[in-house]
VODREN-908481 format. One line per 5 residues: number of its first residue (from 0); their letters; for each residue x negated, y negated, z negated of C-alpha. Coordinates in nm, 4 decimals. Layout:
! residues N
NUM	A	X:Y:Z  ...
This chain:
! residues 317
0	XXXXX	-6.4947:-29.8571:-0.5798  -6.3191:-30.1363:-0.8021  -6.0509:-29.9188:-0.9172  -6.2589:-29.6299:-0.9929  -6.5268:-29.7897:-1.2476
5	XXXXX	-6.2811:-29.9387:-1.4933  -6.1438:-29.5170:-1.5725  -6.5665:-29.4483:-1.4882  -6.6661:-29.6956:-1.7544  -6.4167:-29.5970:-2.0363
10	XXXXX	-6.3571:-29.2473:-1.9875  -5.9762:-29.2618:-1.9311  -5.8083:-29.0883:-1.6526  -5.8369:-28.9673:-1.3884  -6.1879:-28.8739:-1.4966
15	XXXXX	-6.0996:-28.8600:-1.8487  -5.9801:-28.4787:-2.0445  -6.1888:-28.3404:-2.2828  -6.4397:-28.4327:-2.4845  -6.7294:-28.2530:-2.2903
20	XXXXX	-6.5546:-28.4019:-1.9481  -6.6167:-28.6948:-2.0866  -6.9583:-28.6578:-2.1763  -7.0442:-28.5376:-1.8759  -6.9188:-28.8147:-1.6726
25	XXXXX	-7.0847:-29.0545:-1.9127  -7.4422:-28.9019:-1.8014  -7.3541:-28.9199:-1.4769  -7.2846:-29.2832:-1.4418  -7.6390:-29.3708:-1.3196
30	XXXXX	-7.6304:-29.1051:-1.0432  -7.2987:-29.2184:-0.9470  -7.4160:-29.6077:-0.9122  -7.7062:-29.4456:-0.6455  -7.4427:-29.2273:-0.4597
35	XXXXX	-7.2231:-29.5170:-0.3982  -7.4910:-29.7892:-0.3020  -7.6323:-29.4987:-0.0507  -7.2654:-29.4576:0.0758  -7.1668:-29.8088:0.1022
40	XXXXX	-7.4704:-29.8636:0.2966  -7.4587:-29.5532:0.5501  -7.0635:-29.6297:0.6934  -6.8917:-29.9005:0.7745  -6.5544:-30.0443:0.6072
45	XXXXX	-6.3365:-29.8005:0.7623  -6.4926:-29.4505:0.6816  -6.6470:-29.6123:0.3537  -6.3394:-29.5894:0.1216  -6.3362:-29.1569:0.1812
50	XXXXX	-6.7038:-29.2037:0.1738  -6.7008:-29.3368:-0.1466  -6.5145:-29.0674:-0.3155  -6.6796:-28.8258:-0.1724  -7.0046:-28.9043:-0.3493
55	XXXXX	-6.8205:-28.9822:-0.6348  -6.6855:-28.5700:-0.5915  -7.0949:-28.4621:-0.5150  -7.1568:-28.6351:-0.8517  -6.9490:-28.5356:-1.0812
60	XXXXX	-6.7532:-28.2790:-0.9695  -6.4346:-28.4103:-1.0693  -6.2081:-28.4538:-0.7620  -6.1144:-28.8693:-0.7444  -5.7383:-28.7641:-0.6381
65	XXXXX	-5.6327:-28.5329:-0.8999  -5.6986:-28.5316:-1.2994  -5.9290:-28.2546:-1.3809  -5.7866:-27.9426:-1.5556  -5.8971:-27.8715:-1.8818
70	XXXXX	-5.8056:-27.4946:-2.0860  -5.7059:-27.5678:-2.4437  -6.0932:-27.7540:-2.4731  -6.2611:-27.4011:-2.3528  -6.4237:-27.2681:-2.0690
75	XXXXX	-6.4025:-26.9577:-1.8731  -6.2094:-26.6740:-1.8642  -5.9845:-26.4979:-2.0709  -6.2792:-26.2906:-2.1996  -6.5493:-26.5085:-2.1750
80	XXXXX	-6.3874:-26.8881:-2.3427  -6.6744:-27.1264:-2.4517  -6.5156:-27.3552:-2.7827  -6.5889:-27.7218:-2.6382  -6.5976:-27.8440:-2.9693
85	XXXXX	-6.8007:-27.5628:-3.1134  -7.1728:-27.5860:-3.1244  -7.3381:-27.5996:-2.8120  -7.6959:-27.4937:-2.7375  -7.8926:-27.8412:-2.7413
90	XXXXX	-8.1800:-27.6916:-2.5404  -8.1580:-27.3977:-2.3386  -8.4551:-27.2059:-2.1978  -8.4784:-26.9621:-1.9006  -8.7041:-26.7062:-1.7835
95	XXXXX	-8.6235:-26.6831:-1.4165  -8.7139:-26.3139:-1.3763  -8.6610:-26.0903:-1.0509  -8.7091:-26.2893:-0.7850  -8.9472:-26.0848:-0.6146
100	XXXXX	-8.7072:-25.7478:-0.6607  -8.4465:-25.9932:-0.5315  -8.5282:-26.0815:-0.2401  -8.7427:-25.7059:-0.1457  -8.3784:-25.5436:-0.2160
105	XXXXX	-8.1923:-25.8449:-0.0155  -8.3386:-26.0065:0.2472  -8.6721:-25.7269:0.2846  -8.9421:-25.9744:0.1416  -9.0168:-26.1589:-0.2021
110	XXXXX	-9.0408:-26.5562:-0.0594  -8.7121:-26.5020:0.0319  -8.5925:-26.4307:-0.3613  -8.7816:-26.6953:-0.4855  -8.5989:-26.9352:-0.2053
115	XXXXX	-8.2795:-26.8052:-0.3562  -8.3985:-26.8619:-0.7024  -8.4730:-27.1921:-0.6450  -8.1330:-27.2522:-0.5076  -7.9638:-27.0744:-0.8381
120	XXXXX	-8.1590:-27.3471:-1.0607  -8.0056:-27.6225:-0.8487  -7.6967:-27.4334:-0.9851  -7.7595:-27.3529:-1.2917  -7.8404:-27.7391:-1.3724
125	XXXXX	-7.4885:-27.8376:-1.2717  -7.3480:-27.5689:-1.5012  -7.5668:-27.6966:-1.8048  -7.4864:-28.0371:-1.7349  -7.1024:-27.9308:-1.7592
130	XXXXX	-7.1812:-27.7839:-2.1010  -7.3403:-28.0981:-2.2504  -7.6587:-27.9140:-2.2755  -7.9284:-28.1628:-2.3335  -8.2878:-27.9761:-2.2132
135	XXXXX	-8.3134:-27.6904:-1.9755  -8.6406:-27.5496:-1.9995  -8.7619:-27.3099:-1.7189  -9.0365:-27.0617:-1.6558  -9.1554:-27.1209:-1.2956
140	XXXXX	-9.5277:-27.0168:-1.2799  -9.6904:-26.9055:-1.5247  -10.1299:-26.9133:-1.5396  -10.1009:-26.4962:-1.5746  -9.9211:-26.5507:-1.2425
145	XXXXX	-10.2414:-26.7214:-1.0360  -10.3440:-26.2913:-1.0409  -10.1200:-26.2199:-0.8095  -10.2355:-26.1468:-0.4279  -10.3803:-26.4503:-0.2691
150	XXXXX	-10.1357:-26.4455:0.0066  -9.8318:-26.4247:-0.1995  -9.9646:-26.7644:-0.4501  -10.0431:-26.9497:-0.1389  -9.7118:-26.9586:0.0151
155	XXXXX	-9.5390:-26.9758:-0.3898  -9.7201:-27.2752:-0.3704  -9.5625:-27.4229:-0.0033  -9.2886:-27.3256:-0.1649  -9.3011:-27.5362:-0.4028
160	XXXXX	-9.4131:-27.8329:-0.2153  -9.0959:-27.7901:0.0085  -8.8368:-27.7490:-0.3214  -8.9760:-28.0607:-0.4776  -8.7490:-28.2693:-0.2490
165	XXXXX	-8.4516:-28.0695:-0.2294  -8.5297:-28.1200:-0.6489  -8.5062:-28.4507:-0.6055  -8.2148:-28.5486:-0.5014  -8.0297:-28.2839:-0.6859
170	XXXXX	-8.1484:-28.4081:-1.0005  -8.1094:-28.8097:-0.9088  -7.7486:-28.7163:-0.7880  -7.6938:-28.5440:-1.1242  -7.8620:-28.7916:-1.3443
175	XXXXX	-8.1013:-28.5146:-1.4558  -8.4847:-28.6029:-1.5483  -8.7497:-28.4170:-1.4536  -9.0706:-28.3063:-1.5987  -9.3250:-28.0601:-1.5069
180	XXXXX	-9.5360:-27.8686:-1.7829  -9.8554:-27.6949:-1.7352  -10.0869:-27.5676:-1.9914  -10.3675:-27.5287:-1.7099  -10.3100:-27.8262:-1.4451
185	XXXXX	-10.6864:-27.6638:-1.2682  -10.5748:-27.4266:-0.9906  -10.2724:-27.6288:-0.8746  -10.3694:-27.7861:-0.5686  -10.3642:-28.0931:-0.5179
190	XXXXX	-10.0354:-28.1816:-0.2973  -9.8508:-28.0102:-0.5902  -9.9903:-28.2447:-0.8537  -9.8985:-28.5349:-0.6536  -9.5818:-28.4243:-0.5619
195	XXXXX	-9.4204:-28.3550:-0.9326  -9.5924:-28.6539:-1.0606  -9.3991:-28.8631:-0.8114  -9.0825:-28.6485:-0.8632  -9.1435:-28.6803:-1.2771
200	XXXXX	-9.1784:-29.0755:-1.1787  -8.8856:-29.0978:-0.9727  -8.6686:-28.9453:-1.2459  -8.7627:-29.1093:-1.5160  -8.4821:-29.3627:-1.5725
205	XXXXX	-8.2600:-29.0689:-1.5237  -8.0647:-29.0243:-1.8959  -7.8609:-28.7146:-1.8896  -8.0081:-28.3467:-1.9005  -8.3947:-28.3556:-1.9194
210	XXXXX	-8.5600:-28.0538:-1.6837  -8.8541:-27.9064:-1.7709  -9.0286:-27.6932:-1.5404  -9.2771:-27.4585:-1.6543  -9.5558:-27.4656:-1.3968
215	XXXXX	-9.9062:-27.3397:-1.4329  -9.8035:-27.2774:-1.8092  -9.8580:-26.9936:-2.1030  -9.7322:-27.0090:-2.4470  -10.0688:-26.9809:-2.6194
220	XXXXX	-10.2503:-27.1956:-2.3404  -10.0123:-27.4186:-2.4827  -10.0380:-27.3668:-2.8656  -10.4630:-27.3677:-2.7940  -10.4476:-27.7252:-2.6239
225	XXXXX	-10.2429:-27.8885:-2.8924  -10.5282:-27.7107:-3.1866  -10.8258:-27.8567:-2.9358  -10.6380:-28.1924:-2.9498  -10.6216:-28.1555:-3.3523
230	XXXXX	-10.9662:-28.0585:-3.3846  -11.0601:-28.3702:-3.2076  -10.9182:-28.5961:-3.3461  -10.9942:-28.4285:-3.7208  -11.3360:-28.4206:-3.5793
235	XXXXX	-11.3402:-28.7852:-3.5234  -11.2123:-28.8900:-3.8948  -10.8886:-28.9740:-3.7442  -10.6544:-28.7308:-3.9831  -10.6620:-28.5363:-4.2737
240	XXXXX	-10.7387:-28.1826:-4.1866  -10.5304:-28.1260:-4.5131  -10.2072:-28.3339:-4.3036  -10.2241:-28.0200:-4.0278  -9.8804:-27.8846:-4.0754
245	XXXXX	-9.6176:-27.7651:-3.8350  -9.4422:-28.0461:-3.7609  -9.7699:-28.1846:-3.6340  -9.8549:-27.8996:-3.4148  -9.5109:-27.9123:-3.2326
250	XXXXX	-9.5362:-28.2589:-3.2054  -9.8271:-28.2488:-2.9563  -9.7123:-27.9087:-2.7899  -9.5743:-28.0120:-2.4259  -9.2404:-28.0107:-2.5008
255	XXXXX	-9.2800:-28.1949:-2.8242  -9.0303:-28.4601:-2.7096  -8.7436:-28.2156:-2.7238  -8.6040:-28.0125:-2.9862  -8.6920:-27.6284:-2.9985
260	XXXXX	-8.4983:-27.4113:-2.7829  -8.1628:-27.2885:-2.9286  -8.0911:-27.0309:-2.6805  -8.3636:-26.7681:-2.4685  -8.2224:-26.6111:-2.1230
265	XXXXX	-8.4246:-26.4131:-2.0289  -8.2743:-26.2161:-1.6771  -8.3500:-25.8896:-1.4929  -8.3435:-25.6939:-1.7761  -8.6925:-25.7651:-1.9193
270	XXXXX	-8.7273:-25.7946:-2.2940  -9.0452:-25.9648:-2.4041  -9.1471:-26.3336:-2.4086  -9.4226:-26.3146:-2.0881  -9.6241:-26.5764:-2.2666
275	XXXXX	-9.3304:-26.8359:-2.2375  -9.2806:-27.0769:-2.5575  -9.4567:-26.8568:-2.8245  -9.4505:-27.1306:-3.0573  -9.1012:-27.3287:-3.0044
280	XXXXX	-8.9213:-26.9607:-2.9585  -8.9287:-26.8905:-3.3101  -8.5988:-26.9221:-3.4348  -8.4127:-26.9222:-3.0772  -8.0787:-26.6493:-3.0224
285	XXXXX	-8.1944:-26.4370:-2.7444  -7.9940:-26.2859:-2.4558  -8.0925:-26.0493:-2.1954  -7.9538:-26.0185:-1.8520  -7.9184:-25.6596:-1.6579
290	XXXXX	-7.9281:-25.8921:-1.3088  -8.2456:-26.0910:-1.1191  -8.2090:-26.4589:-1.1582  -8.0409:-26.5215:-0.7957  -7.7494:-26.2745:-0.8683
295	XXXXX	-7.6802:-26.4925:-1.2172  -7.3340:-26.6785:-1.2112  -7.1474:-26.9255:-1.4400  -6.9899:-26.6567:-1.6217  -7.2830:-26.5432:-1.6969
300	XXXXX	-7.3916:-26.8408:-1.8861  -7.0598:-26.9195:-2.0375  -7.1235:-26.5369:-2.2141  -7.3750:-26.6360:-2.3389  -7.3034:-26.9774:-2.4484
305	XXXXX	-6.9679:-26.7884:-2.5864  -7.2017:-26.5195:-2.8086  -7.3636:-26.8322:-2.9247  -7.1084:-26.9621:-3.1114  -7.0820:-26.6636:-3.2878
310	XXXXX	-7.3532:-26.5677:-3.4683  -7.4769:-26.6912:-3.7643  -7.7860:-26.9603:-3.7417  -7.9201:-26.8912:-4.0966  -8.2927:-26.9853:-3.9915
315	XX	-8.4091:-26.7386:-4.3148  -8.1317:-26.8788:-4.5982
């Protein structure tokens, strides 16, 4: 809309308030542009004005006919406030635990939890991408998890298949990139490998939070690919044996593009690291849940976010 883009394009009201608003909005731009050409093209002149803002609203969650409402540059309650201009967790990693218990307790079967936790991560994104977070890294699947009754992988992995859409448009409406990690692509069939390639390919001009999911992955798979991969090339005259330091080794892990993890959620009350990130965890803050990952809430993550900001980052000094 021509009087919406000017305030869009310089962060100025209505969209503009804080400084985390504005980022927000900034990273948001691109999935904007694709909500409007998809509205503009699916109504005609008279419905396409409300049409319009209404994608506008889906993308950025900032209602088009009233300024958003900002607290004093902090988020949540009067408990729980996030400082917007306090440090904020770069890259935030998840293990979704308790799926399984979830939906047993809920809905009398596991598939159904996992549904649900696939639905919380469509949430959970949204929330991140309010913070300014810049990676979200999840735990998915892990290769410890391919033990699990045949049954139960076979429909995890239909599962999967079905999400990847429903991924896909979440994360093009949210500007949100997607990758998919895996330590051990082997056992995933085939249908999944094409369909997160295309969804990774779809998303890549996508600039605001990067997703990685975790799938078919473990820590020290991880950690032993990237030593193979150093071996090799060693092997072949190509470096220094003597140049192997850490910088190099994180540099070739999977999620070498991306800064370590600041923060480690970890939910359903578990407290060990399940083979997730053994290498990049090392100096992350680490919270624990007492809930399963569908039953987690934006409070939750503004807590945490919250107890954060106040401890001490001394990384050994």
């Amino acid at each position: 809309h021509p009087l919406l883009l000017p305030a869009m394009a310089t962060g100025s009201s209505p969209l503009g308030c804080c400084r985390r608003r504005r980022q927000l909005v900034s990273n948001s731009i691109q999935g904007a542009m694709r909500a409007l050409q998809a509205a503009s093209s699916a109504v005609g002149a008279a419905g396409g004005g409300w049409a319009v803002l209404a994608a506008l609203r889906a993308v950025t969650g900032v209602s088009m006919l009233a300024p958003p409402k900002c607290r004093d540059e902090t988020l949540g309650d009067t408990e729980t406030k996030v400082n917007l201009d306090g440090p904020i967790p770069r890259h935030v990693a998840v293990i979704m635990d308790g799926n399984r218990r979830y939906g047993r307790q809920t809905y009398g079967d596991s598939l159904s939890g996992h549904k649900a936790g696939g639905e919380k991560l469509h949430d959970f994104i949204v929330w991140c991408v309010e913070l300014g977070v810049e990676v979200l890294t999840v735990f998915a699947f892990s290769t410890e998890n391919w033990k699990r009754e045949p049954e139960e992988v076979s429909a995890m992995m239909k599962l999967f298949l079905a999400e990847v859409p429903r991924l896909r448009e979440h994360a093009m409406r949210n500007n949100v990139r997607v990758r998919f990690l895996a330590s051990d692509e082997g056992p995933l069939p085939d249908g999944v490998k094409a369909a997160t390639s295309a969804l990774e390919e779809q998303s890549s001009s996508c600039s605001g939070l990067q997703l990685n999911v975790c799938l078919s992955y473990g820590g020290r798979g991880d950690v032993v690919r990237t030593v193979q991969q150093i071996a090799e090339e060693a092997s072949r005259g190509e470096l220094d044996p003597k140049s192997i330091d850490e910088d190099m080794v994180r540099r070739r892990l999977l999620t070498g593009d991306v800064p370590d993890p600041d923060v480690l959620i970890r939910t359903s009350g578990e407290r060990r690291l399940s083979n997730f990130l053994m290498f990049q965890l090392a100096y992350a803050e680490f919270f624990f849940l007492e809930k399963h990952w569908p039953e987690v809430t934006r409070e939750d993550l503004l807590d945490v976010v919250a107890r954060y900001q106040q401890r001490n980052r001394r990384y050994g000094k």
